[in-house]
N, C-alpha and C positions, 0 to 999 in steps of 0.2 A: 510656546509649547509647554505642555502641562509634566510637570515631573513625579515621579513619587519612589518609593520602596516596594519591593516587591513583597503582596500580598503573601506568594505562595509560598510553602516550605521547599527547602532542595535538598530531594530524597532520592535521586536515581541517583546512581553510580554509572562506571562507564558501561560495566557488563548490561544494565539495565536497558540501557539506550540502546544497547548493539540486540537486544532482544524484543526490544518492541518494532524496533524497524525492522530487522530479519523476521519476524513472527505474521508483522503482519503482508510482507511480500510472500511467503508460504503460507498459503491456503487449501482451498480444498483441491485446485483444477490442477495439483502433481499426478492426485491419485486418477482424476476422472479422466484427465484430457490429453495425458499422454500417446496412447494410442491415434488421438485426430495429427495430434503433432507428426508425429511418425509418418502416418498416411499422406501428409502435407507436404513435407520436406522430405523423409527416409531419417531413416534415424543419424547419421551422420549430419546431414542435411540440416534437421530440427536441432541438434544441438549446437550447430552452428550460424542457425537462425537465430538460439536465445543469445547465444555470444554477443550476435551485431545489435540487438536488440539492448541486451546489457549496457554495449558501448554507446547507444543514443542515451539511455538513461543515466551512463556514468556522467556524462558533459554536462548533463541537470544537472543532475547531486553534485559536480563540482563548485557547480555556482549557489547552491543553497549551501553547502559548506563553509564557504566564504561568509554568505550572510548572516548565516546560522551563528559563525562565532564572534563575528564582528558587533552582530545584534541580538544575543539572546535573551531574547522578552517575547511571553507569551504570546502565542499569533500566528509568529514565522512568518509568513507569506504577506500576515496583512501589516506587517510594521513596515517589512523589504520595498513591498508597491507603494504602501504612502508614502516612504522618506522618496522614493524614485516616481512616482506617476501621480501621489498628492492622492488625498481621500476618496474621487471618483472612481479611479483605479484599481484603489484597493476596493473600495465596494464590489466590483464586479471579481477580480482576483479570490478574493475571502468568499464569499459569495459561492465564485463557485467549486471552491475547495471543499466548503460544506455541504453541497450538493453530494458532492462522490463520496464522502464518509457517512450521510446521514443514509444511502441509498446502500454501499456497502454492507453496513451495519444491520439495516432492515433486510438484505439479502439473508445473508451469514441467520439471520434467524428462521426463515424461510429453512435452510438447507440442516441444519444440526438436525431435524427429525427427518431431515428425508434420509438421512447416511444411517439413523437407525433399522429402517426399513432391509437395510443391506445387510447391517448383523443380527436383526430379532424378525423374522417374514411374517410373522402374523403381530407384528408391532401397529398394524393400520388396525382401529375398530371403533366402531359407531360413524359411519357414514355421516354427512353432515348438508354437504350442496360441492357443487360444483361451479368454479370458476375459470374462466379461459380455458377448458379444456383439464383443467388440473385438479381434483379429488380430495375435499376437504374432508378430514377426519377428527373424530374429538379427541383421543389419544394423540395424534400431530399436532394438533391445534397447542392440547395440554401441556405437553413438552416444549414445543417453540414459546409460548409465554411465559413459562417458570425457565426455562434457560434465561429468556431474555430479562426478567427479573432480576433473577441473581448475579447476572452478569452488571446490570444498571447498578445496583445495590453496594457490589464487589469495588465498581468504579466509584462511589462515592464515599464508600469506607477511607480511600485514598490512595493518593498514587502508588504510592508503596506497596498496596497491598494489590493491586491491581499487576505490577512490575513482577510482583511472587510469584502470582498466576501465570505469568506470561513468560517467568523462567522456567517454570516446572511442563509446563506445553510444549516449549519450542525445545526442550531437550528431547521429551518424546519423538517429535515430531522428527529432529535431528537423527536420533536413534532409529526409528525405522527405517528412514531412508537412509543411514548408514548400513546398516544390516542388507538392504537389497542390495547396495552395492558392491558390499564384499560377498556376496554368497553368488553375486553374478560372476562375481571372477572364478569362483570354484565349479560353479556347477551349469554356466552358459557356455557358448561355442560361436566359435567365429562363421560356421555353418550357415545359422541364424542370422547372420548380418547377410550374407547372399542375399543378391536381389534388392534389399530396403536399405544400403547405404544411402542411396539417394532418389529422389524421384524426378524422372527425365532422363531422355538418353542422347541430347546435347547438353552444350557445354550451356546453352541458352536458356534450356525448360531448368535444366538442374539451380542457373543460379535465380530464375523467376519461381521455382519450387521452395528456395530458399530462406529469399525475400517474404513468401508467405506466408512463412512462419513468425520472421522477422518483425512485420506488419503487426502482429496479432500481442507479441509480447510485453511490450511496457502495461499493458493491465496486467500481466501478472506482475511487472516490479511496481505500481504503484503503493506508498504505504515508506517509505524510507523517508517523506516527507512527514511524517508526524513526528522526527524529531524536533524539529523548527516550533511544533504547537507546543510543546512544553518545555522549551528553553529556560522559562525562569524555574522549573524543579529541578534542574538537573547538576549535580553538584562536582564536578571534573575542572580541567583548566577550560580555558575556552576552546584553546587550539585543540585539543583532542578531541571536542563536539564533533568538529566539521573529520578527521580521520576518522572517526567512528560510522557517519553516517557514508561514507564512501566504503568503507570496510562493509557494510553491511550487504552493497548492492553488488560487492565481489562475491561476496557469501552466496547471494542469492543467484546471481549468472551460475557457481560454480554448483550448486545442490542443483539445480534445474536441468544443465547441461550432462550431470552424471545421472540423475537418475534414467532419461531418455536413454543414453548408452546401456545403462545397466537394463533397460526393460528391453532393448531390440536384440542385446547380447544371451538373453533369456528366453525371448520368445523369436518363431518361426512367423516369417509373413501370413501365414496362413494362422497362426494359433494365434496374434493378434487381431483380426479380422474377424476370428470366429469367438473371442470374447466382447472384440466393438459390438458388436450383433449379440451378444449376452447378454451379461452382467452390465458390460460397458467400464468395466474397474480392469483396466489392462496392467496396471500397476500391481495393485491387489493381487492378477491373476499373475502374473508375471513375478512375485513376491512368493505365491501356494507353490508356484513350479520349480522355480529356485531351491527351497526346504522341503520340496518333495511332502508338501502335507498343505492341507485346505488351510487351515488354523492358523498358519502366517497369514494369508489373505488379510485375515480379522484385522490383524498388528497392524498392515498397512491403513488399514479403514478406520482404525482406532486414533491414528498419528493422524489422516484428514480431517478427523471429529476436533483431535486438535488445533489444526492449521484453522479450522473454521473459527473457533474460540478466538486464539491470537489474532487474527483479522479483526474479528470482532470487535474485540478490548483493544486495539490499537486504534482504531478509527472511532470508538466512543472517546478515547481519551484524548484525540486530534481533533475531532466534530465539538468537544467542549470547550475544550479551551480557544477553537477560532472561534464560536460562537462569544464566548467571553471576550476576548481583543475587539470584537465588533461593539457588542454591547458598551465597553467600556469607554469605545471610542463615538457613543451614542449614534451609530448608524442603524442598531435595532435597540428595541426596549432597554432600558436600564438594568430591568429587571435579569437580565439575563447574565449580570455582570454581579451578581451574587457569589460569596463563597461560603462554603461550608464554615460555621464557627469555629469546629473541631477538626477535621479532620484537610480544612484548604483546598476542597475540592468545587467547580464551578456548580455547586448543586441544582438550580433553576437549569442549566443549559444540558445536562445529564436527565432531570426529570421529563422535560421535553423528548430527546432522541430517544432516553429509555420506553419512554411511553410512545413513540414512535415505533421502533422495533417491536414490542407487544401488539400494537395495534397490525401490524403489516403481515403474520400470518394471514390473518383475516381475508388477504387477497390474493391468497393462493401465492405459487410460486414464480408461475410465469412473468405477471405484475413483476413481483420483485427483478428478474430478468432485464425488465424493460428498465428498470428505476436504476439498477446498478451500471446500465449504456450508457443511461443519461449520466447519469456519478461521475460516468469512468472520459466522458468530453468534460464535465467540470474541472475535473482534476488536470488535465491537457490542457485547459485555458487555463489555467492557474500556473502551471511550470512554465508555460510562452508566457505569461506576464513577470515572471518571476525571473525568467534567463535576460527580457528587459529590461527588468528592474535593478539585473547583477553590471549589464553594458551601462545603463544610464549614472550608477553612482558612480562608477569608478571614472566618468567625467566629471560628473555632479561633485562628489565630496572624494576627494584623492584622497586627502588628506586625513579620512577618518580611520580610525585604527583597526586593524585587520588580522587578528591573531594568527588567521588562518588562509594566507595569502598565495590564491593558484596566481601558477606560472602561464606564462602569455594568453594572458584575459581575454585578449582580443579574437583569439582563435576558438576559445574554448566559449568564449558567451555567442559567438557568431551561429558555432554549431550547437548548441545550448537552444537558440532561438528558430533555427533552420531545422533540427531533429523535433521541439516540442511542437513548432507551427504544421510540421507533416504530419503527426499524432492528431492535430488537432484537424487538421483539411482531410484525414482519412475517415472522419468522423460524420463529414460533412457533404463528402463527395460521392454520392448516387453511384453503387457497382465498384467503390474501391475494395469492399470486401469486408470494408469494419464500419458503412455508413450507418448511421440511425436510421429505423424504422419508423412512421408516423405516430402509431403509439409512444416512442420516446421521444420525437419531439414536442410530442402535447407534454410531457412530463419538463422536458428542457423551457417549452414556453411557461406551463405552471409557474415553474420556479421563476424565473423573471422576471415573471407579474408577480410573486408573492416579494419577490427583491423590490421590485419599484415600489409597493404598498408601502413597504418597509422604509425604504428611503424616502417618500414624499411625507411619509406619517412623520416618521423622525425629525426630517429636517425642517416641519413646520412647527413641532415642539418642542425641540432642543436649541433651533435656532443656531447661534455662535458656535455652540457647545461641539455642533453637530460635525464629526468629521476629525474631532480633536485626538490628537497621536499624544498619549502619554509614554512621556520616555522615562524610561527606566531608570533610577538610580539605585548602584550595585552597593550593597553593603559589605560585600567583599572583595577585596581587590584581587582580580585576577590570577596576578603574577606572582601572589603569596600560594595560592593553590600548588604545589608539586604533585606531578604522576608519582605514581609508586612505582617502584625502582623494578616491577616484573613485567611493566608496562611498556618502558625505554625502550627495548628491544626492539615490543611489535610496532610502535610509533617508526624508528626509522624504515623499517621492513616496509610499513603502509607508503610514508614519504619517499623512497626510494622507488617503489613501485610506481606511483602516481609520476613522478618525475620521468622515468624510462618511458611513460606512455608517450607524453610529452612531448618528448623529445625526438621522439620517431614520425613527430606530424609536424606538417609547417607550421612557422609561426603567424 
């Protein structure tokens, strides 16, 4: 096994980490998709759909914590599956993690000019063609490829700089949805919960109303996994990689879960209903009503512009550097394993997705819809290989060191492998509610066939080479790293927490 030093600079901090994962699980679908949620479940209902939802994705993220800090090296996913299921493995795992970022990604630029359309109405102009049903304009065109520009650009100047961006967003993004929440305490009524705590009027539709929601959530936590892709920038002890990336998906259950309360404690069954049939921004409108003035609406719609950005930049910066662990590990072009001279960024694997995202206005939005389904079964096959990959070592290599060691492994990879394999069968199974459409599977087979081109080209010209896992050797030793003394605190808080979940489930 081939060894080396790490190429990259180690520029995040802890705060860094805990805002590219929180950034990029809030998106846009707080502001838009609140109201289907509600309709779904009842607002008590949908927040305790994201809850159980949460709870299937905390049992991942426990097991990418562990290997997150056991093994932090570029990749994440695709070092976990080699050292556990050997290079085929990983080929299809990494694979198809880069499907859901490059497809995210291309979304998120698609959607930044439509959300303008919402604050500027005569923002649409010069007609252009129409695709799938969907209305090309040169002004949307114009803005989705200078976003997408500057954003590719932003990512390559480096990670650092990219991390600024993504603090200065996800505090907005924070701050609006703070502000609804307290102005719902002031100025909503329990009135408004009448009727839409739940939907069904047995015990049986209520908890299948539930469940519905339940079903539909892990695409909104995907994204807590791009901590893993930049393991070698990230400069903290190890052990508090893997608390951070759990903190994150608390974070994210616990924003998602209130906003829902705060918009059905704001709005009436009936004036949610009559905004889905609007605007479609229930949030937004539920935000105007709350401050009794149009002009918050904006605020909320402003924080989604945000949420879209932070996805963005969190899934270019995860789509690069797996593209780079692949490359490096010669399963695609070499070339791809390029770094910036200056600023350490995977520049060739950035040029590609960035010029991906640019290109993919082009196809209207709905496309992009389709691309980010198929994304969102990659990223599904990737955590079911990865909650494998967490059961296989801990027989495979006991013995390897484990900064960040979950308690009763056996429980938590079981459900790990049982919670990501039903993400992944709901994906699959005709009428579960979250199946692919035929369109996405011509996209899901695309990609397959562009993976196999990949690996038969590779492995006929790299030969030995092909499949090779360099390991990391750490120029710094771990256990000289200290937390800062204002950190201690939240570190047992987070430990303590994790352990009471624990504890309350068989082993």
């Amino acid at each position: 096994m081939a060894q080396k030093k790490s190429d990259f600079d180690k520029v995040f901090s802890a705060w860094d980490i805990l805002v590219i994962a929180f950034g990029a699980m809030i998106g846009w679908g707080w502001v838009v998709s609140s109201g289907g949620w509600i309709e779904s479940g009842g607002v008590l209902g949908a927040a305790i759909g994201f809850v159980i939802g949460g709870i299937m994705i905390f049992f991942v993220g426990l097991t990418y914590a562990e290997l997150t800090a056991a093994m932090p090296q570029c990749g994440g996913e695709h070092v976990f599956s080699h050292k556990a299921l050997g290079p085929n493995g990983s080929f299809v795992c990494t694979w198809g993690i880069i499907l859901g970022y490059v497809g995210v990604a291309c979304f998120e630029a698609c959607a930044f000019p439509t959300i303008l359309t919402y604050l500027c109405p005569g923002f649409l102009q010069g007609y252009l063609y129409t695709i799938a049903g969907f209305d090309i304009y040169a002004s949307w065109l114009f803005v989705a490829v200078l976003v997408a520009f500057l954003i590719t650009l932003i990512n390559i100047k480096g990670a650092k700089t990219a991390a600024i961006l993504q603090t200065i967003l996800t505090c907005i993004i924070g701050g609006s949805g703070i502000l609804l929440i307290v102005a719902s305490l002031f100025n909503g009524s329990m009135d408004n919960m009448s009727g839409q705590m739940f939907v069904g009027t047995s015990s049986g539709s209520i908890i299948k109303s539930i469940l519905s929601v339940a079903v539909i959530t892990p695409f909104y936590f995907i994204g807590f996994d791009v901590i893993p892709q930049a393991a070698e920038e990230i400069n903290v002890p190890l052990k508090k990689i893997g608390r951070m990336l759990i903190l994150s998906v608390v974070l994210a259950v616990i924003f998602y879960a209130l906003v829902i309360l705060a918009v059905g404690y704001v709005l009436s069954p009936a004036e949610i209903l009559s905004s889905e049939m609007g605007t479609g921004l229930v949030t937004a409108d539920a935000m105007a009503k709350a401050f009794n003035t149009s002009v918050m609406a904006k605020v909320i719609i402003v924080g989604g512009m945000c949420g879209i950005i932070t996805s963005w930049n969190s899934f270019m910066i995860g789509g690069s550097r797996a593209m780079y662990s692949m490359a490096e590990s010669y399963m695609i072009p070499h070339f791809f394993a390029k770094l910036h001279p200056k600023h350490k960024t995977p520049i060739n694997a950035l040029y590609l997705i960035g010029g991906l995202t640019m290109l993919a206005p082009f196809f209207g939005r709905k496309m992009m819809v389709w691309i980010v389904d198929a994304g969102n079964f990659g990223c599904c096959l990737a955590y079911c290989m990865v909650s494998i990959s967490f059961l296989v070592l801990r027989k495979k290599a006991p013995d390897m060191p484990r900064p960040y060691k979950v308690p009763a492994y056996k429980f938590v990879g079981t459900m790990a492998v049982l919670m990501s394999g039903f993400m992944v069968s709901m994906y699959c199974i005709p009428g579960s509610g979250g199946s692919l459409v035929w369109q996405e599977w011509i996209m899901v087979g695309g990609w397959c066939l562009l993976g196999g081109v990949f690996y038969v080209f590779c492995k006929k010209k790299y030969q030995e080479s092909f499949g090779t896992l360099v390991e990391l050797i750490s120029d710094e030793d771990a256990a000289t790293l200290m937390p800062e003394a204002d950190d201690e605190e939240l570190d047992l808080v987070i430990d303590a927490a994790i352990s009471r979940v624990l504890a309350r489930m068989p082993a």
